[in-house]
C-alpha positions in Angstrom: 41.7 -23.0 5.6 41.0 -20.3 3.2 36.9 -21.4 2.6 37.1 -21.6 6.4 38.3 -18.3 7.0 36.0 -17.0 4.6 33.1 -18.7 6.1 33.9 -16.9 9.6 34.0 -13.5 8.2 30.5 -13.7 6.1 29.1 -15.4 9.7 30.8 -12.1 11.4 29.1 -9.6 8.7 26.1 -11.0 9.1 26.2 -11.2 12.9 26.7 -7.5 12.5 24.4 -6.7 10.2 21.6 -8.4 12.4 22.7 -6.5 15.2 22.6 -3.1 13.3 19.3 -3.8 12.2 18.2 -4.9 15.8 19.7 -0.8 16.8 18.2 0.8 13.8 14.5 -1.0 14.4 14.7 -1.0 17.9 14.1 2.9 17.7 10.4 3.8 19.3 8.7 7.2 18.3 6.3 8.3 20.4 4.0 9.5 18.1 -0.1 9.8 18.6 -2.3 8.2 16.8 -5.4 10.6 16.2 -9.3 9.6 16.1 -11.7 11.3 15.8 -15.1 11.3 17.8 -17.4 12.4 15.2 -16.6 8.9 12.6 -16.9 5.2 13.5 -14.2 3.0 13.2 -13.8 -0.2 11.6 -11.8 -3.2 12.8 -11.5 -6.4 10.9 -15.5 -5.7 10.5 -16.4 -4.6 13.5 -17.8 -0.7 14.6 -17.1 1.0 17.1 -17.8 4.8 18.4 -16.0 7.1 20.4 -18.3 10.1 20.6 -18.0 11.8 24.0 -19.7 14.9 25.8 -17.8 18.0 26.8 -14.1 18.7 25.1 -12.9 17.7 22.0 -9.8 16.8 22.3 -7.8 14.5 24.7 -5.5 11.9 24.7 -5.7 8.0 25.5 -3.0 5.8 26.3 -3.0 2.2 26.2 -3.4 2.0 29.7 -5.4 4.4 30.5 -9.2 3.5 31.4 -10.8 6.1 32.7 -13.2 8.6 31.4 -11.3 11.4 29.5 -10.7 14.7 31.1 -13.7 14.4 33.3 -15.7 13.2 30.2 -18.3 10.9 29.8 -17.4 8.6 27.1 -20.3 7.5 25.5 -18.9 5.1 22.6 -17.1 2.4 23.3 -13.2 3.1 23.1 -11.9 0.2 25.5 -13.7 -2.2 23.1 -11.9 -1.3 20.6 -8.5 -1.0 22.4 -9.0 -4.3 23.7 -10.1 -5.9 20.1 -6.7 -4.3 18.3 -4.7 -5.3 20.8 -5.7 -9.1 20.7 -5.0 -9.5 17.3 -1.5 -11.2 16.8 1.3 -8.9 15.8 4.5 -10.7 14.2 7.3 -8.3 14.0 10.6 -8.3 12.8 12.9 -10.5 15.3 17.1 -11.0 16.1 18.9 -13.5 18.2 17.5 -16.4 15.9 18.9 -19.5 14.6 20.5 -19.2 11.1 17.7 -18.7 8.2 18.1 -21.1 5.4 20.4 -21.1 3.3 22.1 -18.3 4.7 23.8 -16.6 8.3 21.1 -14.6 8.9 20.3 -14.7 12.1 17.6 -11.9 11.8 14.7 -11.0 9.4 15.0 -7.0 9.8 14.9 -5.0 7.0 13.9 -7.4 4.3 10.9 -9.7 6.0 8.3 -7.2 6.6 5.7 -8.7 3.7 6.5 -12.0 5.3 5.4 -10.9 9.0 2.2 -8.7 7.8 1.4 -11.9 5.6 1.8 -13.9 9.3 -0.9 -11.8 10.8 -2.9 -12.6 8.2 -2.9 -16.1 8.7 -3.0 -16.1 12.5 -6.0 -14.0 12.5 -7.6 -16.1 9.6 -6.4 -19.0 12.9 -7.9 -16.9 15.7 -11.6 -16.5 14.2 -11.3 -20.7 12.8 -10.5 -21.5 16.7 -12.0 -19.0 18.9 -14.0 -16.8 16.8 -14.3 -13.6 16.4 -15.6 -11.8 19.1 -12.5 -13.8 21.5 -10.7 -10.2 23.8 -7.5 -11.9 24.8 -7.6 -11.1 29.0 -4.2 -9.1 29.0 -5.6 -7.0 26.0 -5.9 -4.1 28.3 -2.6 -4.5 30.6 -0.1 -4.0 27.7 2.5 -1.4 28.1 3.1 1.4 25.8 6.3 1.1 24.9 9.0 3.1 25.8 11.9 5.1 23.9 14.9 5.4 26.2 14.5 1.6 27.4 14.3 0.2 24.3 17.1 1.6 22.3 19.1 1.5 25.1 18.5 -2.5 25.7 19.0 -2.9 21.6 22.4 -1.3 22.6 23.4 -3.5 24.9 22.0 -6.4 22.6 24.2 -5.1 19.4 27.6 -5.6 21.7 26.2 -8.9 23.3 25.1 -10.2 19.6 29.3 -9.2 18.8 30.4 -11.2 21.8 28.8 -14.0 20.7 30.0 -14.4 17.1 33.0 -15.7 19.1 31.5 -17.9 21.5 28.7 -20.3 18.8 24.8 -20.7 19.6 23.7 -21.0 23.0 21.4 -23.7 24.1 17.8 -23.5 24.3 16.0 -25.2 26.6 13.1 -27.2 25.7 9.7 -27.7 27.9 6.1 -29.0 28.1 3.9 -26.8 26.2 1.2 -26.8 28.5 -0.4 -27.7 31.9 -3.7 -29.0 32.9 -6.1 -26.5 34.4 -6.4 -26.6 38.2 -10.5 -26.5 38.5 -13.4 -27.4 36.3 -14.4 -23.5 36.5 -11.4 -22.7 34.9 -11.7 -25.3 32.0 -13.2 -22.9 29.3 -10.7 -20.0 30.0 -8.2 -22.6 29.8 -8.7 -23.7 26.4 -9.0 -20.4 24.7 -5.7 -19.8 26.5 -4.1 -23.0 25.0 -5.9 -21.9 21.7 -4.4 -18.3 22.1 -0.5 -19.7 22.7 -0.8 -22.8 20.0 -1.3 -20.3 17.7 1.4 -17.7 18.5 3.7 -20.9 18.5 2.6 -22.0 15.0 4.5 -18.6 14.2 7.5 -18.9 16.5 11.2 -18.1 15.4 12.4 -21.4 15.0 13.1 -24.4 12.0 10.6 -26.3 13.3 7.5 -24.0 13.8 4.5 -25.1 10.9 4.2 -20.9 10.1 7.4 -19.4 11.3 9.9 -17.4 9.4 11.9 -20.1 8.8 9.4 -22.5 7.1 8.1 -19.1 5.1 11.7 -18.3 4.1 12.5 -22.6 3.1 8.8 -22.4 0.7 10.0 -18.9 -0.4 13.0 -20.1 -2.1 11.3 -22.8 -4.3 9.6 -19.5 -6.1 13.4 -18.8 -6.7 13.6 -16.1 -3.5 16.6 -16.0 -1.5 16.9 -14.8 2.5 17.0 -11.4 2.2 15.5 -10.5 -0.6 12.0 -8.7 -0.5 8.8 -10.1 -0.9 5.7 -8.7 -3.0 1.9 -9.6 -1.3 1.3 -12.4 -4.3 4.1 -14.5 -3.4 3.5 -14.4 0.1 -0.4 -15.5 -0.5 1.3 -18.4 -2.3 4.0 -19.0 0.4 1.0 -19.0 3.2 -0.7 -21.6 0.6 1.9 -24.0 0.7 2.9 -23.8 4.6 -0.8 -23.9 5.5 -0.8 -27.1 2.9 2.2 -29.0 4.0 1.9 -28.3 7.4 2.0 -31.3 9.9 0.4 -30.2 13.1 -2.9 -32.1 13.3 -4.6 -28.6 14.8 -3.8 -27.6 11.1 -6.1 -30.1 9.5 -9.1 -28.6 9.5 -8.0 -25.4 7.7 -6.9 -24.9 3.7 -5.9 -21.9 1.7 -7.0 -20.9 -1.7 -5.3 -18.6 -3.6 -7.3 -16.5 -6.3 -5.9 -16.7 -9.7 -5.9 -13.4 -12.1 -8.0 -11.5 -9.7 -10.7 -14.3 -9.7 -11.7 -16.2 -7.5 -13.2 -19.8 -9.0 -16.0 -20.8 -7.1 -15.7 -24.8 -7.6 -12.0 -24.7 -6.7 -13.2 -23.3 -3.6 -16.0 -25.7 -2.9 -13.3 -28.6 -3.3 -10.7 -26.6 -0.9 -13.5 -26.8 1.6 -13.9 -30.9 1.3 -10.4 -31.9 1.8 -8.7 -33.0 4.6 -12.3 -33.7 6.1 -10.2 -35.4 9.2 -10.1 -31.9 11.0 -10.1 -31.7 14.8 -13.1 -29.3 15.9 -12.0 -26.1 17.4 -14.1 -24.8 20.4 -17.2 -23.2 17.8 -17.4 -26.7 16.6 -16.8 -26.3 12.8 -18.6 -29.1 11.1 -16.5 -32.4 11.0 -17.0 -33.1 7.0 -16.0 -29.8 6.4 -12.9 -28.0 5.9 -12.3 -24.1 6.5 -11.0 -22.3 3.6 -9.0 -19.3 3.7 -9.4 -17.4 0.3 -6.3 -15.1 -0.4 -7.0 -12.7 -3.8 -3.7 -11.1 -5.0 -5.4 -7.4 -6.6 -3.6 -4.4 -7.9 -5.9 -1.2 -7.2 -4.7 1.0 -10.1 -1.1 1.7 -11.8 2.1 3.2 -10.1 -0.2 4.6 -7.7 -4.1 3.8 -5.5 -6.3 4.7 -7.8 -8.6 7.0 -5.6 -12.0 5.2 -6.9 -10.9 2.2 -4.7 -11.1 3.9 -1.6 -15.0 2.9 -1.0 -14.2 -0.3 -1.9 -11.6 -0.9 0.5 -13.2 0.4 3.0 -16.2 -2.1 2.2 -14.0 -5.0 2.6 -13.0 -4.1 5.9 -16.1 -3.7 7.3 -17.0 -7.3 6.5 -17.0 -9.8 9.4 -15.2 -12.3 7.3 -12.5 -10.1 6.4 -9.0 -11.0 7.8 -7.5 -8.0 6.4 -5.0 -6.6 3.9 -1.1 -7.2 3.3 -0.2 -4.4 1.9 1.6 -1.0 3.1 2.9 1.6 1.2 5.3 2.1 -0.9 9.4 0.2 0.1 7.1 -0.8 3.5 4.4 -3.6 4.1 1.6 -3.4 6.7 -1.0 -5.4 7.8 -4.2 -3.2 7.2 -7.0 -3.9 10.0 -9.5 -1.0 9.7 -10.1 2.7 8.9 -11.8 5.5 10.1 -12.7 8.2 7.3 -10.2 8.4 5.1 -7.0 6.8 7.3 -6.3 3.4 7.0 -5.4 1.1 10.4 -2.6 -0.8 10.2 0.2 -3.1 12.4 3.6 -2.2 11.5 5.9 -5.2 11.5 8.7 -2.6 11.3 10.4 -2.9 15.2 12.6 -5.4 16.0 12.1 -7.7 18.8 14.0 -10.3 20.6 13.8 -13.7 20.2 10.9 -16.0 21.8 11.4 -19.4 23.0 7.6 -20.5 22.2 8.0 -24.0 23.1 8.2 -23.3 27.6 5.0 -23.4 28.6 4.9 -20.0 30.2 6.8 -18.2 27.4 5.4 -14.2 27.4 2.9 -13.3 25.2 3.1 -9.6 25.5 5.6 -8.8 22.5 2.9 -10.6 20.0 0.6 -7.7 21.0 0.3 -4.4 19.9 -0.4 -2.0 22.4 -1.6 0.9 20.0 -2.9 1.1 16.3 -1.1 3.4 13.6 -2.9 5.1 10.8 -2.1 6.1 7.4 -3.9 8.4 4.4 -5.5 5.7 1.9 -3.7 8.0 -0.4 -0.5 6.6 0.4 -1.6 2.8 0.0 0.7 1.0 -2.1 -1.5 -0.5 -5.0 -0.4 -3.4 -5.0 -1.6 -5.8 -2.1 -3.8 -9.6 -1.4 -7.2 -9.6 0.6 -8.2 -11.6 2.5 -10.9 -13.7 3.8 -12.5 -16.6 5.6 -15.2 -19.3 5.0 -15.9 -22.1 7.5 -18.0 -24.2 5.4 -19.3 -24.3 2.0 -22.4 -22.5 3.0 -20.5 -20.0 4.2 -18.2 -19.2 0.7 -21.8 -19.5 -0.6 -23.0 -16.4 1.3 -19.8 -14.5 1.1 -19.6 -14.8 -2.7 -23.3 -13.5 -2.9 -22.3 -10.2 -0.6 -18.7 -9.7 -1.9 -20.4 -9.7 -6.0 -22.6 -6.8 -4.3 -19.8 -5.3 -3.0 -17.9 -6.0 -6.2 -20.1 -3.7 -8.6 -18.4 -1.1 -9.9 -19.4 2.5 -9.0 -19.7 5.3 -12.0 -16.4 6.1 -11.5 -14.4 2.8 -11.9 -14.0 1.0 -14.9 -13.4 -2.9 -13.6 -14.1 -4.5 -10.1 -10.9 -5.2 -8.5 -11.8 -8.9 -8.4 -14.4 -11.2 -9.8 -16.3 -14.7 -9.0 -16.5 -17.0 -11.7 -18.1 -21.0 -12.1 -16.2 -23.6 -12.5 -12.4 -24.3 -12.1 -9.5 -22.3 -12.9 -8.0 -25.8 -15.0 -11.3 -25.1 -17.1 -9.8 -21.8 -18.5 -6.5 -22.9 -19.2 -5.2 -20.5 -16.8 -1.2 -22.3 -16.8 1.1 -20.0 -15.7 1.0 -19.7 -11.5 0.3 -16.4 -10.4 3.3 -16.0 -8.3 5.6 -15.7 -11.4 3.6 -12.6 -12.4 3.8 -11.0 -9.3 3.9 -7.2 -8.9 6.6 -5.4 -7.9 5.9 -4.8 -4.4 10.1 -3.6 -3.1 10.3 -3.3 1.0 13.4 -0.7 1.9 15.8 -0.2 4.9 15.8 3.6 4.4 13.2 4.2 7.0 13.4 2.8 10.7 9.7 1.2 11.7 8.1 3.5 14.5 5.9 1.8 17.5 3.2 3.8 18.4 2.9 5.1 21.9 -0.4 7.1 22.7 -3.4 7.8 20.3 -5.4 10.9 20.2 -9.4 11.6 19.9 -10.0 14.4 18.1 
């Protein structure tokens, strides 16, 4: 009676603590964004210019199309609204079934690395199934979110979530995952659409999802982690590793991860990454059916406690590569999943708001709370240095053409002493390299001191 009794009141805590998180993360700020005019901006390696005629400054919200103030806006700032806002965004969630090993029923405060290492991998998923230049339709129809109704509705949901500790799990209902189109016409727009949800499900909040929290949480604690502790970006690339490779949804086949040992990447251990699991389906840009798509994660540190400034170029290089799928990284006690920059501000999603739980397997489930309506920015000052880069190859003639550009990248300028990663020949098993990288990790420590902040409008300056 006593272990039971005991049992109820660690459920209770927990139950609470979820719901405090779901208050404390629920919190909006409205705060604006600023761009300016006068610079390009990069996204996931993509350009785009906002130059207009007449004033100089004005304000954008995510819903707002038309010219600016009367101006005419020559570059293209739609585009770019629309691009950011079809990446996936993975964000904290509550109201979820208990995390292993544990009573958690919520990943706030501690799962941050885990949900910027998500985005990664779904958008490493989006260009392997629909390519990079894919604008999800609703892209432009996403609401800015909103202060009062938010926290208010996280209110509600922390004495609901207290109710409940009484009254056990409620069902959830399980359906179809999709129908068939109704017209020929409508066939293409269908399948990108059935793409577009089979991958946000691959990440839903549930045991059985192949990329969920759960599944990230289970692999997490053969490296010895425990639900809620905190994540550094090296042991999430090798968490992604081993959910990509033990996955057993046959959409997952055609698609491997590689994980760069030391800050180098072997060439021939990528090579044999792309021949496996040759029995891939072929997504709609018809990857080649004896080949395997590799996603190549790199675990770097770019200087000591702090960024070392000399990096800055070479960040900024990476992202403006087509084949870059981004950073996990963030700054200091907070992760973020680095998209772009524009002079010297980084881009970023911010996994730090709490969002209710989705049940991904009805067909019809809403897609709008795995979109972000507006980017956030941060001083590359302020990066944390410590943080994995990624990339993706679709076939071996591909890794052959990214290695040759990344090594041109990779050359050190006058200032910097070593490249922040290197390609080398061969295996890793030929340099006796025995000790796996996730042991060595760097300290990369998320906090709960600071509530995440969704951002509401963004500025051109």
């Amino acid at each position: 009676m006593e272990a039971k009794g005991t049992d109820e009141v660690e459920k209770l805590k927990s139950r609470f603590m979820s719901a405090w998180h779901s208050v404390k993360y629920s919190w909006v700020l409205k705060t604006k964004t600023s761009f300016s005019r006068n610079s390009p901006v990069f996204l996931l390696g993509k350009c785009y210019h906002f130059k207009a005629e007449g004033k100089i400054n004005a304000t954008l919200t995510p819903t707002h199309t038309d010219a600016m103030d009367g101006d005419s806006v020559l570059g293209n700032v739609d585009g770019f609204r629309s691009d950011f806002a079809s990446r996936v965004w993975l964000t904290y969630r509550e109201e979820l079934a208990p995390l292993p090993g544990s009573t958690l029923t919520s990943d706030c405060g501690w799962g941050c690395t885990l949900r910027a290492g998500q985005m990664m991998l779904a958008q490493a998923l989006l260009l392997h199934f629909l390519g990079r230049e894919w604008i999800w339709p609703g892209a432009l129809r996403l609401e800015p979110m909103d202060t009062e109704t938010r926290t208010s509705s996280a209110a509600r949901r922390l004495v609901a979530s207290l109710e409940s500790s009484f009254q056990g799990e409620r069902p959830r209902a399980s359906q179809p995952l999709y129908q068939c189109p109704g017209g020929a016409e409508e066939a293409d727009a269908h399948l990108k659409e059935v793409y577009h949800r089979t991958i946000v499900t691959w990440f839903g909040d549930t045991p059985s999802a192949q990329l969920g929290v759960h599944r990230l949480v289970h692999l997490g604690m053969t490296s010895g982690k425990r639900v809620g502790d905190w994540y550094g970006p090296a042991v999430v690339a090798h968490i992604l590793r081993k959910a990509v490779e033990e996955a057993t949804d046959p959409g997952l086949r055609g698609v491997n991860v590689y994980v760069a040992q030391d800050c180098t990447v072997y060439s021939a251990d990528v090579v044999e990454k792309h021949s496996a699991r040759a029995d891939a389906l072929r997504g709609p840009e018809g990857s080649p059916a004896d080949s395997t798509a590799v996603i190549i994660l790199i675990p770097i540190r770019l200087g000591g406690e702090k960024i070392n400034p000399d990096y800055f170029n070479f960040v900024k290089g990476i992202l403006s590569l087509e084949y870059c799928i981004g950073i996990i990284g963030g700054k200091p006690k907070q992760a973020y999943y680095f998209v772009g920059f524009q002079d010297d501000s980084l881009i970023y999603m911010d996994p730090h708001y709490c969002q209710s739980f989705v049940d991904v397997s009805k067909s019809d489930f809403p897609l709008q709370s795995y979109h972000c309506p507006s980017p956030k920015k941060m001083p590359f000052i302020k990066m944390d240095p410590s943080c994995t880069i990624g990339f993706y190859s679709r076939s071996v003639q591909d890794y052959e053409r990214i290695s040759n550009e990344l090594s041109k990248v990779l050359q050190p300028s006058p200032k910097e002493k070593y490249p922040a990663f290197t390609f080398m020949k061969g295996h890793g098993r030929d340099y006796e390299l025995s000790v796996p990288v996730e042991k060595r990790e760097w300290p990369f420590i998320q906090s709960t001191q600071k509530a995440g902040a969704s951002a509401g409008d963004f500025v051109l300056l």
